[in-house]
Each structure stands twice: as C-alpha cells, then as structure tokens.
C-alpha positions as CSV (number, residue, x, y, z in Angstrom):
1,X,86.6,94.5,130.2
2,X,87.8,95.3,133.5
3,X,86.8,98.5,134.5
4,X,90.2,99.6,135.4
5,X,90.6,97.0,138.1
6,X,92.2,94.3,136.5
7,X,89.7,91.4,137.4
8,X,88.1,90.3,134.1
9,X,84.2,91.0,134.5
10,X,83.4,90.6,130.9
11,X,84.3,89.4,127.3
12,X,83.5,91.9,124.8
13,X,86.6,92.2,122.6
14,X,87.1,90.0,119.5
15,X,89.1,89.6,116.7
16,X,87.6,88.0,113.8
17,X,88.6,86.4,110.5
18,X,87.5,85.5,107.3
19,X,88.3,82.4,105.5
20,X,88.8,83.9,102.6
21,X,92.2,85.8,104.0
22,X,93.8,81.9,103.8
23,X,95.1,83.0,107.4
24,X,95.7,81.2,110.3
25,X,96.3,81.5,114.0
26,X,99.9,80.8,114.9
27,X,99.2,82.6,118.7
28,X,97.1,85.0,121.0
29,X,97.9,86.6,124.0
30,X,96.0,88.7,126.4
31,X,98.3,91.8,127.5
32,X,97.6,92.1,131.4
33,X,100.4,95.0,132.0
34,X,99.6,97.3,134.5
35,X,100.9,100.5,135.5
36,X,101.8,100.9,139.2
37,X,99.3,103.6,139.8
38,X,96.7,102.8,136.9
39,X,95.4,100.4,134.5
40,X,95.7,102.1,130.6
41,X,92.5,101.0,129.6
42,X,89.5,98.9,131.1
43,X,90.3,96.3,128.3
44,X,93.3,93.7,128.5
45,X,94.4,94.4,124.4
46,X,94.2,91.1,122.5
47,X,97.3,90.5,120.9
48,X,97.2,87.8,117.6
49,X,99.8,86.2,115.9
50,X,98.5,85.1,112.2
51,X,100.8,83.2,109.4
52,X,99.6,82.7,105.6
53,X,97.4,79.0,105.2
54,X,100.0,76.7,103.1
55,X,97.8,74.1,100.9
C-alpha cells in the first residue's frame, strides 16, 4: 500500500495457496505502472504466475 504516492509504506496484499491445488509458483511480479498524472490504486497489484506440481 502506497497511498497513491508510489513509495511502498506497507505490505498488506497476499496471495495464498493451498497444497491441496498441487500448484506451484513459476513467477511473481509487482506491477509499479503509474499514470503520468495519478497512481490507479494505492496498491502495486500482485501479479502470479502458477504451473500444475508434476510428481
């Protein structure tokens, strides 16, 4: 969370998952656009990649 200043004050957003979805994380990325006038949102969206757990 940001506050619509783009400076990171705060971790509150998550993304959570389950073993039992036999998922795994391939990537994550924080999107930091920014319009030229204003931020979108005071949160940076939190962008994950998952790909099926091969056993």
């Amino acid at each position: 969370m940001h506050w619509f200043k783009g400076e990171g004050i705060e971790r509150i957003d998550y993304i959570f998952l389950s073993d039992t979805h036999n998922l795994i994380v391939k990537d994550v990325k924080i999107d930091h656009y920014s319009d030229p006038v204003q931020y979108p949102s005071d949160h940076f969206p939190v962008v994950v990649d998952f790909k099926e757990k091969r056993e």
